[in-house]
Structures are given as structure tokens and as C-alpha cells.
LOLOZA-766779 format. One record per residue (C-alpha): residue number from 1; residue in three letters; x, y, z. Coordinates in steps of 0.05 Angstrom, whole numbers. Each point is the difference from the previous one (the first is absolute). Layout:
<rs>
num_residuo_u_v_w
NUM_Ala_X_Y_Z
...
</rs>
This chain:
<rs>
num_residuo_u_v_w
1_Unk_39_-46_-354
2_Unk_-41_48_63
3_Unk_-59_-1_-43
4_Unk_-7_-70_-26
5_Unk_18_-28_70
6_Unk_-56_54_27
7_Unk_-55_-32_-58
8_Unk_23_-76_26
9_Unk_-20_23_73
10_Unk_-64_27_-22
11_Unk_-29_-57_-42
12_Unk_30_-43_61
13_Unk_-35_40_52
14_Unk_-65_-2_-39
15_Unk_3_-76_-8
16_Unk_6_-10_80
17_Unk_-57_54_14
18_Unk_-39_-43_-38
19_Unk_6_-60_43
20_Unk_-63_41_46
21_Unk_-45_24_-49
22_Unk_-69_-18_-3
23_Unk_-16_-55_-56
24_Unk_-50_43_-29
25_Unk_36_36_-55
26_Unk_-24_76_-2
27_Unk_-15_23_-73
28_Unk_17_75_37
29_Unk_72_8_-20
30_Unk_-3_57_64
31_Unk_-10_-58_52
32_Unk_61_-18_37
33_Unk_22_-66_19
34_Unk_-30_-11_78
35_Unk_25_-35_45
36_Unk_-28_-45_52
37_Unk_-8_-58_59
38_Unk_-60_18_37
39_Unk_-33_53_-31
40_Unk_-69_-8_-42
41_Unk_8_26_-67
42_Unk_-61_51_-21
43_Unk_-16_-8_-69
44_Unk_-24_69_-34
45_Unk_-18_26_-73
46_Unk_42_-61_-21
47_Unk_65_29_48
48_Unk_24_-33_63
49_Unk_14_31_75
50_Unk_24_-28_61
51_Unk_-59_2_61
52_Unk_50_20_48
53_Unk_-44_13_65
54_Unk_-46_-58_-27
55_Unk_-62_44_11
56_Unk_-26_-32_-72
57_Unk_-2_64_-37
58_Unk_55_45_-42
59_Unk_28_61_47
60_Unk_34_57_-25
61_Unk_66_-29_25
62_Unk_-13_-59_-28
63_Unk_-8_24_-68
64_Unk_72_17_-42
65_Unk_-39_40_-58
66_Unk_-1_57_54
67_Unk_49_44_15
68_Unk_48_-18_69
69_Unk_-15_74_35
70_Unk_-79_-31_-4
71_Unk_19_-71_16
72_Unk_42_25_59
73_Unk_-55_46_18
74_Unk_-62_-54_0
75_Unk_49_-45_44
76_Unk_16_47_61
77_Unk_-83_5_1
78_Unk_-1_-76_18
79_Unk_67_1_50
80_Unk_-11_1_72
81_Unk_55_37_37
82_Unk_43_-54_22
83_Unk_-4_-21_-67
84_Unk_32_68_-27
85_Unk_51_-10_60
86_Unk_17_-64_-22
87_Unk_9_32_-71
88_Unk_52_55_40
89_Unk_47_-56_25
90_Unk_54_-31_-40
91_Unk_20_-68_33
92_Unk_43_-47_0
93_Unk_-6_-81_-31
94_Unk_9_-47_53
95_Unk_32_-61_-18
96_Unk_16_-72_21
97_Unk_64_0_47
98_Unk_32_27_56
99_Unk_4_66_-40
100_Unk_-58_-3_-13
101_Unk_-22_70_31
102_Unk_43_35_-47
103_Unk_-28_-36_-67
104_Unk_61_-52_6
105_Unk_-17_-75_-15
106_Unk_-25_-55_-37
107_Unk_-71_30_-21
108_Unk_-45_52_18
109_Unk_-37_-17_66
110_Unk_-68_-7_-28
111_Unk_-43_6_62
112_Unk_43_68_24
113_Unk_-12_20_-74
114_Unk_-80_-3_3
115_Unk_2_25_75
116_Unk_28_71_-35
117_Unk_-49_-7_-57
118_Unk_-62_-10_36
119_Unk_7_21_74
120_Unk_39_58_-21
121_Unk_-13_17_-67
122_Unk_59_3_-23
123_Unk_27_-1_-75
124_Unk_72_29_-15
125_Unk_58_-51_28
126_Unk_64_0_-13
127_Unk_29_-68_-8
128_Unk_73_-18_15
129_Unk_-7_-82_-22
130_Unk_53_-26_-48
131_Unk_3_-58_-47
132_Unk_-16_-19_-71
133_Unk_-48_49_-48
134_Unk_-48_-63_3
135_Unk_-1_2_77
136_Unk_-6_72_0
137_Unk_-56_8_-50
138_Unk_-36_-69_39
139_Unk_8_40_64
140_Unk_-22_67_-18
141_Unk_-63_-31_-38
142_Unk_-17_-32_69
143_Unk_-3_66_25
144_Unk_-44_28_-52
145_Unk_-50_-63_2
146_Unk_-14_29_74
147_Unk_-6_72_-7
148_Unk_-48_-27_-55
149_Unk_-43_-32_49
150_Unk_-2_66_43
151_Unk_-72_34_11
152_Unk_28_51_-56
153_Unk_38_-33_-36
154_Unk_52_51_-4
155_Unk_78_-38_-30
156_Unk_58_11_36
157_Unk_50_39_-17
158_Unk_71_-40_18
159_Unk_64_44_-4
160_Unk_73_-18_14
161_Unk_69_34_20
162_Unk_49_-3_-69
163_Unk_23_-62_-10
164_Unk_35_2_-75
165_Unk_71_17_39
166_Unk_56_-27_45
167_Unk_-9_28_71
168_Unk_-44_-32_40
169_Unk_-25_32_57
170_Unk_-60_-17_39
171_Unk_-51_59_-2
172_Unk_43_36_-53
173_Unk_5_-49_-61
174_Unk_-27_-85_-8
175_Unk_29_-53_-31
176_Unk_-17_-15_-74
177_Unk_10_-66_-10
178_Unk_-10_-19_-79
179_Unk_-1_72_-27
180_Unk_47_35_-38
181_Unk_55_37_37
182_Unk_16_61_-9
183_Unk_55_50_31
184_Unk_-27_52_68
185_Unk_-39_62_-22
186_Unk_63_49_16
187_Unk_31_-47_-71
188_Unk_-53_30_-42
189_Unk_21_55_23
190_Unk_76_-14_-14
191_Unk_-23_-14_-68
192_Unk_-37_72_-12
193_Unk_-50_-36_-51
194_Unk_-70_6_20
195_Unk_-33_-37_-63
196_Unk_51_-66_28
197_Unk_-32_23_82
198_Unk_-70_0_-36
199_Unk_16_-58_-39
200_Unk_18_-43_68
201_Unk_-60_33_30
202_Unk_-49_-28_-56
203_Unk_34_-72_6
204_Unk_-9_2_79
205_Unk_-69_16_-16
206_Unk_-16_-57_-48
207_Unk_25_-46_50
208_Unk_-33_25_54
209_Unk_-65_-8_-35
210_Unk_10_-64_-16
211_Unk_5_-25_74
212_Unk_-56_43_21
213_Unk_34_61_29
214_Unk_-22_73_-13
215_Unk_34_43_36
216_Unk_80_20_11
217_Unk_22_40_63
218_Unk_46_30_-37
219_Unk_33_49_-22
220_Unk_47_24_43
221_Unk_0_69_-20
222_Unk_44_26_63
223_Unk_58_44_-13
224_Unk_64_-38_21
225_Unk_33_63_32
226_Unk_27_-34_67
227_Unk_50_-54_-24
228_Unk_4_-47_62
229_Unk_-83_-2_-10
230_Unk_-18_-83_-3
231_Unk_-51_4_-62
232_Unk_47_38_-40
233_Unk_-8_-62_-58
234_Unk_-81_5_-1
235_Unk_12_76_-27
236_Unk_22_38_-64
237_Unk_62_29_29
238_Unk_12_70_27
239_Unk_-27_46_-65
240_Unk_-59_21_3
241_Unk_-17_4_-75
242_Unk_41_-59_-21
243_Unk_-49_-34_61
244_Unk_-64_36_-29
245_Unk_8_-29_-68
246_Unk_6_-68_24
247_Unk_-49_4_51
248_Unk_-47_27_-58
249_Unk_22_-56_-50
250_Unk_-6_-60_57
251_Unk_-68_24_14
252_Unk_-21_2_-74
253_Unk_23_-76_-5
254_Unk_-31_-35_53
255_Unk_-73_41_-9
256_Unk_2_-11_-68
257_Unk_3_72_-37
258_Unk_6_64_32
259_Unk_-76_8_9
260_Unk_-17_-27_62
261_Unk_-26_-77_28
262_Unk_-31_-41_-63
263_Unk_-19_-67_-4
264_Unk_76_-25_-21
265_Unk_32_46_60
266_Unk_42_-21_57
267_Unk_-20_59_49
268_Unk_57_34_22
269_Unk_6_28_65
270_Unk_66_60_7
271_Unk_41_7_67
272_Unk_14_28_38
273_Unk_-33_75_3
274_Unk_46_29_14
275_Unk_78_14_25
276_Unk_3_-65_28
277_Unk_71_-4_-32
278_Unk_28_60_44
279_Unk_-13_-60_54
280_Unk_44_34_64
281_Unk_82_-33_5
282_Unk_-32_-55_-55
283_Unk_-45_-39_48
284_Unk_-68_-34_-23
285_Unk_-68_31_26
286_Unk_-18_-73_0
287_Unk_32_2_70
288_Unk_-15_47_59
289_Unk_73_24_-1
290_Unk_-3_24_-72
291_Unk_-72_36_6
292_Unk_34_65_-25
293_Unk_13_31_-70
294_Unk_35_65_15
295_Unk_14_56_-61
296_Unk_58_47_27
297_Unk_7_15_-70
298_Unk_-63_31_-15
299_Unk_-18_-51_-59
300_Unk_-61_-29_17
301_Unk_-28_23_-69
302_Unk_50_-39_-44
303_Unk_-25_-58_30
304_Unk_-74_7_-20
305_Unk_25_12_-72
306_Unk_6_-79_-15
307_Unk_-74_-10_27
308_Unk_-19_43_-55
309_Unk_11_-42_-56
310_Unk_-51_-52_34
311_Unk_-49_56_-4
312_Unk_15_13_-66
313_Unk_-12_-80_-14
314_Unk_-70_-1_40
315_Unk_32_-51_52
316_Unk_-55_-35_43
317_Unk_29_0_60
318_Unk_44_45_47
319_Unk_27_-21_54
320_Unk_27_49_64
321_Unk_68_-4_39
322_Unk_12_-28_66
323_Unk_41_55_16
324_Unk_-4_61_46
325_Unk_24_65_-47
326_Unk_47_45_40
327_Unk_14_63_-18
328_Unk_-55_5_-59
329_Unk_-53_59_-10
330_Unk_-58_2_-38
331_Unk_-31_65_-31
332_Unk_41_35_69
333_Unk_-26_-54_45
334_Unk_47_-48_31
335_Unk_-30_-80_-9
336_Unk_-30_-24_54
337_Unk_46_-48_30
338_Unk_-42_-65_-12
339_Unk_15_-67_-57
340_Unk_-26_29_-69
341_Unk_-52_-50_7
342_Unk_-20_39_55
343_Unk_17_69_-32
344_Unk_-73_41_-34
345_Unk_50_55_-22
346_Unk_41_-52_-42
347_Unk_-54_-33_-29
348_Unk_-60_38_-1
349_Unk_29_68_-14
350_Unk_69_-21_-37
351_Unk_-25_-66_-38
352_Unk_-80_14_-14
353_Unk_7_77_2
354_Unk_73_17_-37
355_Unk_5_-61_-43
356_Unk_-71_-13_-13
357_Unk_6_-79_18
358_Unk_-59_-33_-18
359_Unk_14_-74_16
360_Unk_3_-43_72
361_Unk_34_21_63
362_Unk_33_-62_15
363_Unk_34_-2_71
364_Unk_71_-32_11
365_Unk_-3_-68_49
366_Unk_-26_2_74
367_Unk_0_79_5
368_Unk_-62_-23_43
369_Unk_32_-44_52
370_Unk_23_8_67
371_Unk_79_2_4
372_Unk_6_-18_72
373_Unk_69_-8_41
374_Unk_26_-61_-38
375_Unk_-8_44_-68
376_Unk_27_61_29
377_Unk_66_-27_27
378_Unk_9_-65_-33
379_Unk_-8_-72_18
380_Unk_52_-19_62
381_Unk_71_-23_-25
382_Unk_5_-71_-24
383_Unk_-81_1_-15
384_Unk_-25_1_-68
385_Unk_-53_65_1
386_Unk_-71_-30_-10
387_Unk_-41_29_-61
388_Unk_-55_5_43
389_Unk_34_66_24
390_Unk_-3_32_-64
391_Unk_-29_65_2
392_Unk_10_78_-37
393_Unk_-37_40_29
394_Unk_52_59_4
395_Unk_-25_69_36
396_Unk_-62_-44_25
397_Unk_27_-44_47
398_Unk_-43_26_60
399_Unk_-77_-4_-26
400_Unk_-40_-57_-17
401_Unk_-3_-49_-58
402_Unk_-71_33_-14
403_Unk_30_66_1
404_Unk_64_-16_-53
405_Unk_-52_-28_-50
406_Unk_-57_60_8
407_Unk_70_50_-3
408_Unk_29_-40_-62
409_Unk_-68_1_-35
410_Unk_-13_68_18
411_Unk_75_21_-25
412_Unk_-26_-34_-66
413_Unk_26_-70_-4
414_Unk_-59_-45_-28
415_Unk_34_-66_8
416_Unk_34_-20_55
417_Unk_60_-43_-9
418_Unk_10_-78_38
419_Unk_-65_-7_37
420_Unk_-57_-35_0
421_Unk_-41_44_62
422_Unk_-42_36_-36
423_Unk_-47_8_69
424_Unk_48_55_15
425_Unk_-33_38_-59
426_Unk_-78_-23_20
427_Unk_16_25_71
428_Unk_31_70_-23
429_Unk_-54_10_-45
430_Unk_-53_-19_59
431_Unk_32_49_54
432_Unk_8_56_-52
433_Unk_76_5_-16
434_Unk_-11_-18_-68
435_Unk_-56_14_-48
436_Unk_-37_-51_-44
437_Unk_-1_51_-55
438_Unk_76_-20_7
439_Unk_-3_-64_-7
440_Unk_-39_-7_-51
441_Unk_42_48_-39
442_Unk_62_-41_14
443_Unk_-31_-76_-9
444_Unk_-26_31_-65
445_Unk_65_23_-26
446_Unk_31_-75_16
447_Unk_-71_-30_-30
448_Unk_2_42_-59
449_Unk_78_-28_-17
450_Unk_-27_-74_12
451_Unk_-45_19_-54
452_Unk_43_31_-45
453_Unk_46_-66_-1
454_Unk_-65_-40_-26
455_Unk_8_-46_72
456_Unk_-75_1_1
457_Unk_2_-36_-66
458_Unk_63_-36_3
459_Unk_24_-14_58
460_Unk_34_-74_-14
461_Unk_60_-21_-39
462_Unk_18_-59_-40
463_Unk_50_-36_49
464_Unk_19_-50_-48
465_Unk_18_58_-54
466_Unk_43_37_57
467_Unk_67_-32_-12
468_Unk_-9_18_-78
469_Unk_3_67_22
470_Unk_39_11_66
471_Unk_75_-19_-8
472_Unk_-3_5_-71
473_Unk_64_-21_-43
474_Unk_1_66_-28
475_Unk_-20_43_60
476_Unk_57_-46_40
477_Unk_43_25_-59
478_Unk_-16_72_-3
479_Unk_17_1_73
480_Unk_64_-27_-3
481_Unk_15_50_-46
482_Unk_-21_53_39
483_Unk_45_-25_63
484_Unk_63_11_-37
485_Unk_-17_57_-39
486_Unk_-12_38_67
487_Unk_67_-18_26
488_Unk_45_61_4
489_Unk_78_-8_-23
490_Unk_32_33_61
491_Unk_77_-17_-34
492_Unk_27_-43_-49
493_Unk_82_4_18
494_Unk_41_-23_-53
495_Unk_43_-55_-5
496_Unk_75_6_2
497_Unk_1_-66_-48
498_Unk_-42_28_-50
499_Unk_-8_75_10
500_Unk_-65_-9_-19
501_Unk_-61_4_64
502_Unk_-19_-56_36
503_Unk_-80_-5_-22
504_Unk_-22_-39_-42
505_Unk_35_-55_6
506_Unk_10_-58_-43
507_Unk_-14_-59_43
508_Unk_40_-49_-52
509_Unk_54_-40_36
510_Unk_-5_50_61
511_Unk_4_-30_72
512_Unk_-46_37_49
513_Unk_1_0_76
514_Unk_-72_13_28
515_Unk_-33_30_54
516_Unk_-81_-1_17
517_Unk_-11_-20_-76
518_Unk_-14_-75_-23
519_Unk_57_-40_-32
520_Unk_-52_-32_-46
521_Unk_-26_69_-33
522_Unk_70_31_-10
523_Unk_22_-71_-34
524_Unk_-69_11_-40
525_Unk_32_70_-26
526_Unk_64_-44_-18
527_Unk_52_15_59
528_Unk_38_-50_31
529_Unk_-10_5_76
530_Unk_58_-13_51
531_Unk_-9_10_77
532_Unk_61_23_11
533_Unk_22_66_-15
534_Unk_71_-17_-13
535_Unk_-24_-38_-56
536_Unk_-38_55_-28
537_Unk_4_45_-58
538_Unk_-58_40_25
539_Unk_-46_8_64
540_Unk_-76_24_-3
541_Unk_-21_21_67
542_Unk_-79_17_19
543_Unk_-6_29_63
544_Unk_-64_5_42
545_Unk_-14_80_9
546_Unk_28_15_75
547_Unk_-53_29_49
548_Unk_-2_-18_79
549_Unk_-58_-14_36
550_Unk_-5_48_58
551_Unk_-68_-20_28
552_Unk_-11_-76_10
553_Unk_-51_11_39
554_Unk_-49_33_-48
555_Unk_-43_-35_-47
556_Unk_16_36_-61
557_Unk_68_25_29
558_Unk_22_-73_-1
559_Unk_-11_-8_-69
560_Unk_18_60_-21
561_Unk_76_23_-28
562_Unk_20_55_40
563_Unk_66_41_18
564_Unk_59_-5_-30
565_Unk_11_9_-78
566_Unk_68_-23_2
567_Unk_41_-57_-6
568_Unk_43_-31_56
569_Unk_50_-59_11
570_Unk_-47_-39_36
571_Unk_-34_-4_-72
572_Unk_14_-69_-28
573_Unk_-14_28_-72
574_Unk_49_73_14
575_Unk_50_-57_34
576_Unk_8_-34_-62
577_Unk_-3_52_-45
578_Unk_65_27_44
579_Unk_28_-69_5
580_Unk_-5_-24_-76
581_Unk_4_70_-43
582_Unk_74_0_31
583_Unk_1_-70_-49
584_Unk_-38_2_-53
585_Unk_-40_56_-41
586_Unk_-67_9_40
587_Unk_-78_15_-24
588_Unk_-39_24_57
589_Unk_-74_8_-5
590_Unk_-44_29_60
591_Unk_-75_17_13
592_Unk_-7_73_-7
593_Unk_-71_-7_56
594_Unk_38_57_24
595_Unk_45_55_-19
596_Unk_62_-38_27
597_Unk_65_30_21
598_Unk_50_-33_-60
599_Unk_63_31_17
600_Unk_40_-58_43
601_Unk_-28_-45_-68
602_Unk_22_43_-53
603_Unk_73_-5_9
604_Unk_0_-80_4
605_Unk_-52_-17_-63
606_Unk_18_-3_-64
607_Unk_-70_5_-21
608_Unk_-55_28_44
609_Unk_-83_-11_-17
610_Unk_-54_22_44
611_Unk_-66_-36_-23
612_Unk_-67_8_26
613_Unk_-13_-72_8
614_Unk_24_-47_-50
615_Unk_4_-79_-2
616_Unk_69_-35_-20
617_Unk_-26_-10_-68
618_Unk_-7_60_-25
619_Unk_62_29_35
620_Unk_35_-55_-30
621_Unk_-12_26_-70
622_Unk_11_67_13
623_Unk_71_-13_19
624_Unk_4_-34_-53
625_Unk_-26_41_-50
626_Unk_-65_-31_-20
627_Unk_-34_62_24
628_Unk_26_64_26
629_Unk_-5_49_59
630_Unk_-44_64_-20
631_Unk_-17_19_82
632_Unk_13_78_25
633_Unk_6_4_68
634_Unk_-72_24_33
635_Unk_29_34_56
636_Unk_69_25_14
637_Unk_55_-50_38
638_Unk_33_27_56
639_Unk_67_-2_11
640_Unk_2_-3_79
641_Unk_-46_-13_64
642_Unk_19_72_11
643_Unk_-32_33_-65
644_Unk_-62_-42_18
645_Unk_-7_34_73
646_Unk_5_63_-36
647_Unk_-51_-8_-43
648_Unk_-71_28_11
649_Unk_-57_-52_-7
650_Unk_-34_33_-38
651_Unk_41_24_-64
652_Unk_17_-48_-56
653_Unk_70_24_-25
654_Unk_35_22_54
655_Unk_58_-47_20
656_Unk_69_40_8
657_Unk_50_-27_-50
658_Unk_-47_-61_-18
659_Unk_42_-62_-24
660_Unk_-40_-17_-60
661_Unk_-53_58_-18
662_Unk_-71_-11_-14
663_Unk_-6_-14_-79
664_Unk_65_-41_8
665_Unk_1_-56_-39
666_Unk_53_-32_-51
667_Unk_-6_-32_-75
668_Unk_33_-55_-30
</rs>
């Protein structure tokens, strides 16, 4: 079924390439389709090329017989420095809105767009707008048709946070609106199957492409050692090689083989090198409060081991840690207590030396920026904090914006992350704190990649073939399937009237109280729904995972779920389950984002699931036996708030008397 469905795409993603091709058919069967707005087309020994710095004449960069180490070489000739700056940021794509800033809206902002592009030079965005594939593809096209127009011609390269799953996060994951769904990252996991991760990973990709996007900031490769950590769903779970094989087989899905970039990859960019998992008492080095990753337990080098199977899959991209290691020597030296963005001895001597990473440095979001009073201690109680006081730069706080980019490029970042002011670079270069022989050595590693992908070529998409591709039927399917194959069976208590357990359940003439899941899906899957417990024969409960939020006041800490992994009264979901279960035989289901303390739930459910993001659906027929549970727990669940103090942050495996242990998971 992969393989036919794979053939489909490809015919269907030839046919919408071929919407820009020149009319002049090429008798070469070598020429590739080009396409173009603006560009003159230079007709040669019966092939075609674009004229991309409309000088009249066929460049080396211009021409795709030759190879893209002597294309990329031939175009950093013709780049002026602020033009190989501009290739050094990655920014952001404006939209239409009063969110504009962050990439929120109705459209992209065309005029901020071609500001970046030609004042600036700029060609890598990320872009955070939502809608239909159409919309999408119509949008990023727009984008292309300018960086067309540029004095070099050179295509953007548009990237996005994941968007295939059900958190939602701003600056962590994006909305996909009309693509297949699909459970977190730490559910492939759950599932232990890396052709199904890679098999995800190649559908993302296809759909991807066919709105115009080519690159993912993703995966999360982070060890999940510190269990009250907030990206704890973006990872593989706390093993190291159960996260290296995943990481390896994600990588190998979205770029299209195990090879490295080709013309059908999605470039992948792995984060976050490295330990950012061992984050210090579980807070986010998004925020000033959480800028420390601390390893008491001497383990920093079991979390470099998942990072190795994106080596092993020549992934484009890595991207460093916020974080501040504590506590972590390298080859007898302690770190030097700066952001790995920041850190030579992480990347230049760990990544490039020890691992031989050949691929782009990419920096994390506003490592650059200034993170002033208001991002240091929060935005005044009552007051939403402004994004305007974002800012990461931890261990640098005290020298100058011109200083954090000439230190981060020096350190060996090539790219840096959520910026557009590429003068910084100009001005380093010009006062001697950076050298152009760096530059060009990092531009040409990002210009090489652009070339690699065929955007030179190809840089437009067939919007009206889009919604063929993205959203699928059977990608929609396969990810359904997915979501409640990942769920784990926590218990499945038998039933005094039967003897027999609980799951599956035949729905036939049974009346079913409900919580958080819609009436008209569970009378779909053939239950008879009642809203009073009383009435009931049984109740399916879905509970929210719990998390407080303990800093209001911080961009990211706002958003963020933080603190407790427990549930408490105040709970309305918990509250029922109490209330009802003492009525009626109860199914509770709960977001494992987390490793959540489970034992106050245990004693009251008659059947417990922990999913990893799952719509009503396909819950629905799981409990009822249309499809079945085949999850392992990724990471162990503790059994109090006790154990989790305990714990060190940085070892996996280490809860006292764990609740559920990690592999957990039961069968029908």
C-alpha cells in the first residue's frame, strides 16, 4: 500500500512541477524541469538555464550540468559581504495581523518580505502561517517569485517548527491545518518501530513539498532524563538507543534516504546538541529561570548517543541547546559556562572534531538578542510579557549584540536562528572579530544545501495540486492508526459481571457517560450516550495532562506546562473520575506529555490509557476493539512527587519504586 501510495505522489508531484517549465520541450532527457516568474531563460546546445543575475550570459551557478561544490564556489565569487551575511541569518515570515511579528496572520507581509530579501539579503525564513495546502503553496510561491527577482537570484529556503502533531506551542511546534495527524514524537517512540517513525517521516515530507516547505526543525533528539522538563513530548523518551534509532529513522524519512539533502529531501535540522534534557528542577532554557542543564550524575555522554544516529543519516542541520551545562567536562576541561550556541568546545571540538559533522550549524531562536530586565524577571503581575522581550543569550548577557554574533560564529554556528540583522555580521567582519574566510565557509555550507535540494531549479510548487497531496485520505488514515497504536494499556481491571477485562468493549446496547469526548463520535462507534452517570453502564473519562504554570510572566513560561505531574481535586477530569468510578465502571485516558504521577488514578479506573495525542475517533475504536493498543511506556512513571525530587536530571531509569516501568505497556 506504502509503495503504490509513494508512486501516486510522485507522478502527482511531477504533474504540478510541470505547471513552470519552459514550453520548449528539451530533447536532453538530463534537463530538469525549471522553474520561473522573472527570470530570462538561456537557451544552450538545445538545453535551458535560468539567467539568475540577468547579466545575459550562462555562469557557473547558473548551470545544473556542474557539480554544486563548483556552483557554490562560482557564487561566493559574485556575493558581496552583506550578501553572505544575509545568507548567515535565518529569519522569520512576517505576516498580515497583529501577530504578525511572529509569522502569525492572514498572509505573509509582502513588503517586510522583500525588505529581508533585498536590503538584507536574506534567504532562509521560517514561516509559522496556517491555512489550507493551496494557501500555503500560493504563499510560499510569493516568496519565491521575490527572491527570484533578487540581484542573484538565489531561492529561499522556508522551514517550519513540526506541525504533523497535537501540541501546539508557539516557537516549539505550528499548527497544521489540512495535514494528516499524527501522534507526538515520544509515540514513535512508544511504538519501538522505526520503519512506521520513517514511514511518518517520508509522508510529512511529501506534504511538506507540496506546500513549498523544505526544511523541519526537528528532531528532537534530547534525552528525556528530567521528568518535570516541558518538551518532554517533542523527544524519544529517556533511552538513549531506543532514541538513536528513531532519531536515525526520522531523519532518513524526511531527507529522503540516508544519504544526505537530494532534490526530493525535506532538510532536517536535529536538536538540541546536547543535554538539554538534564534541563535543572525541569524548567525550559526558553526562559531566563531555566538557563541551566545540570549533570550530577555524570551522564552527559548518554545523551550525545541519540545525536549519533543523525550522523549516521547525514542530517543537514544541527541545531545547539539553549542551555548552560553544569557540571560537564570535556577531554579534562570543564565547559565554559556560556549557551552551546555560544560554546567552540561543544561544537567545534565535540561536533566537527569527535563526530566529524559535516552539515550547517544552525543556532536555536534569539541566542543573539538582548534579554533586558523585563526578560530576566518576567513581565509585572497581571501584564501579559511582550515578545519583544524575547531574548537567549545565556552566559552573554553583558557584551554587545555584535559581540554574541562574532562569539556564536566564531564558536561555529553558521546560521543564526530568528533574525533578520545580518549588519551585525558585516560590522564584525569590518572591525576584525570575525573573518571573511568564515563567512564564506559558512554561507557556502547553507548555499551548497540550497543546491543540493534543486531550489535553484525548482523553487515553485503546483498550489492547485497541494491538497491532492497534503491531508491525504490515506496519510489522514495511516495517522489515525498510528495515534492509537501508540497508546499504552496502563490496566484493564476486570469486571465482576463478566470476569472477563474491561477493554475492548462491545459498544452494542451499552450506555456511556462522557467526559471531554464528543457525544456524536462515541454514538458513531455505536454507544448509547447518557449524561448522567446514574444512568450509565460505563464512563470514559479523558483528562487533560496536569501541569501548573509557575511563571505567567514569561513568554514561553506562560505557555509552557510546568510543575506538578500529578493529579489533584481541583482537577475537573480526576473529580469525576473519583465522583463516577464509585458508580459505574470507568475508562480513563490521559496525555502521557509527561511522565505523570498515576498512583491517586490507578485505584479508581477500571481501565487506564496514556496516549501521546490522539483524537476521539481513533480512541473511540480502540476501546472498542477496532484497533488495539501496542504503546511501551518511553520513560518510566513515577509513583510519587517524592521519587521525582530524588531523581538526578540527568539519568534515564532511575525513579525509586517507579509505578509503571519504562517498557510497560499491556496487550489485549
Amino acid at each position: 500500500m506504502f509503495s503504490r501510495l509513494r508512486s501516486m505522489t510522485i507522478v502527482i508531484l511531477s504533474i504540478s512541477l510541470a505547471a513552470f517549465t519552459s514550453p520548449k520541450e528539451s530533447p536532453d532527457p538530463l534537463q530538469p524541469t525549471l522553474g520561473y516568474r522573472s527570470a530570462q531563460i538561456l537557451h544552450i546546445d538545445g538545453l535551458d538555464f535560468k539567467d539568475l543575475n540577468h547579466n545575459g550570459k550562462l555562469d557557473p551557478y547558473e548551470d545544473w550540468r556542474l557539480a554544486p561544490e563548483v556552483r557554490v564556489d562560482d557564487l561566493l565569487t559574485q556575493m558581496k559581504l552583506e550578501e553572505l551575511a544575509g545568507v548567515m541569518v535565518h529569519g522569520t515570515l512576517r505576516a498580515i495581523g497583529t501577530m504578525g511579528t511572529l509569522g502569525l496572520g492572514s498572509g505573509y507581509d509582502q513588503q517586510q518580505v522583500k525588505q529581508a530579501v533585498n536590503e538584507h539579503g536574506v534567504n532562509s525564513f521560517i514561516t509559522r502561517l496556517t491555512g489550507k495546502p493551496k494557501f500555503l503553496a500560493d504563499e510560499n510561491n510569493r516568496v519565491q517569485e521575490i527572491a527570484e527577482a533578487s540581484r542573484l537570484g538565489i531561492p529561499v529556503t522556508i522551514s517550519t517548527d513540526p506541525r504533523h502533531h497535537f501540541e501546539q506551542v508557539l516557537g516549539v511546534s505550528s499548527e497544521g491545518q489540512s495535514l494528516s495527524k499524527w501522534p507526538e514524537t515520544l509515540g514513535f517512540a512508544a511504538m519501538g518501530d522505526p520503519e512506521l517513525t520513517r514511514h511518518f517521516a517520508d509522508i510529512a515530507r511529501q506534504e511538506y513539498l507540496a506546500v513549498g516547505i523544505r526544511e523541519t526543525l526537528s528532531p528532537q533528539a534530547d534525552l528525556a532524563t528530567e521528568p518535570r522538563w516541558a518538551r518532554i513530548s517533542g523527544t524519544f523518551g529517556e533511552d538513549a538507543e531506543l532514541s538513536r534509532r528513531m532519531t536515525k529513522a526520522y531523519i532518513e524519512g524526511f531527507q529522503n534516504g540516508a544519504a544526505g539533502p537530494n532534490s526530493g529531501s525535506v532538510l532536517a535540522v536535529v536538536k538540541h546538541w546536547a543535554g538539554y534534557g538534564a534541563a535543572n528542577d525541569g524548567w525550559d532554557s526558553h526562559n531566563y529561570y531555566g538557563r541551566f542543564a545540570t549533570f550530577p550524575g555524570h551522564n552527559f555522554e548518554q545523551h550525545l548517543v541519540p545525536f549519533t544516529g543523525a550522523i549516521e543519516a547525514h542530517v543537514a542541520g544541527v541545531m545547539p541547546t539553549y542551555s548552560i551545562l553544569e557540571e560537564v567536562s570535556l577531554d579534562g576541561r570543564p565547559l565554559e559556562q556560556v549557551g552551546a550556541g555560544f560554546s567552540k568546545q561543544l561544537l567545534q571540538d565535540l561536533l566537527r572534531g569527535r563526530y566529524k559533522f559535516e552539515g550547517v550549524v544552525l543556532s536555536d531562536w534569539a541566542i543573539t538578542n538582548d534579554c533586558a530586565d523585563a526578560c530576566q524577571l518576567g513581565a509585572p503581575t497581571g501584564e501579559k510579557p511582550n515578545p519583544k522581550n524575547i531574548g537567549m543569550p545565556w552566559g552573554v548577557l553583558d557584551i554587545s549584540k555584535e559581540d554574541r554574533f562574532a562569539k556564536a560564529i566564531n564558536a561555529g554556528i553558521d546560521q543564526i536562528g530568528g533574525t533578520e540583522d545580518s549588519q551585525y555580521i558585516v560590522e564584525a567582519v569590518q572591525h576584525g572579530k570575525i573573518s571573511e574566510a568564515r563567512v564564506r565557509e559558512a554561507a557556502g555550507r547553507i548555499l551548497l544545501q540550497k543546491f543540493q535540494l534543486g531550489l535553484f531549479e525548482q523553487p515553485y510548487v503546483n498550489a492547485d495540486a497541494a491538497g491532492t497531496i497534503a491531508g491525504s485520505p490515506e496519510f489522514v488514515r495511516d495517522g489515525d492508526a498510528a495515534q492509537a497504536r501508540a497508546v499504552v494499556l496502563l490496566e484493564n481491571k476486570s469486571l465482576s459481571s463478566t470476569g472477563r477485562p474491561i477493554l475492548p468493549i462491545d459498544p452494542a446496547g451499552r450506555k456511556v457517560f462522557l467526559l471531554n469526548i464528543d457525544a456524536a463520535e462515541a454514538k458513531k462507534a455505536g454507544f448509547t450516550v447518557v449524561d448522567d452517570p446514574n444512568k450509565a453502564d460505563i464512563a470514559i473519562i479523558r483528562a487533560p495532562a496536569p501541569y501548573q504554570s509557575e511563571h505567567p510572566g514569561y513568554f514561553f513560561g506562560l505557555r509552557q506546562h510546568e510543575g506538578r505531574l500529578n493529579f489533584v481535586d481541583s482537577d475537573e477530569a480526576y473529580s469525576a473520575l473519583t465522583r463516577v468510578s464509585a458508580l459505574v465502571p470507568t475508562i480513563f485516558t490521559t496525555t502521557l506529555e509527561r511522565p505523570l504521577i498515576l498512583s491517586n488514578v490507578k485505584p479508581h479506573a477500571t481501565a487506564l490509557l496514556g496516549d501521546f495525542g490522539i483524537a476521539d475517533g481513533p480512541l473511540l475504536a480502540l476501546i472498542t476493539g477496532k484497533s488495539a493498543p501496542a504503546g511501551h511506556l518511553p520513560f518510566e512513571l513515577p509513583s510519587s512527587s517524592d521519587a521525582v525530587q530524588k531523581q538526578k536530571s540527568d539519568l534515564p531509569h532511575d525513579s525509586e519504586n517507579p509505578l509503571y516501568p519504562f517498557g510497560f505497556g499491556l496487550r489485549y
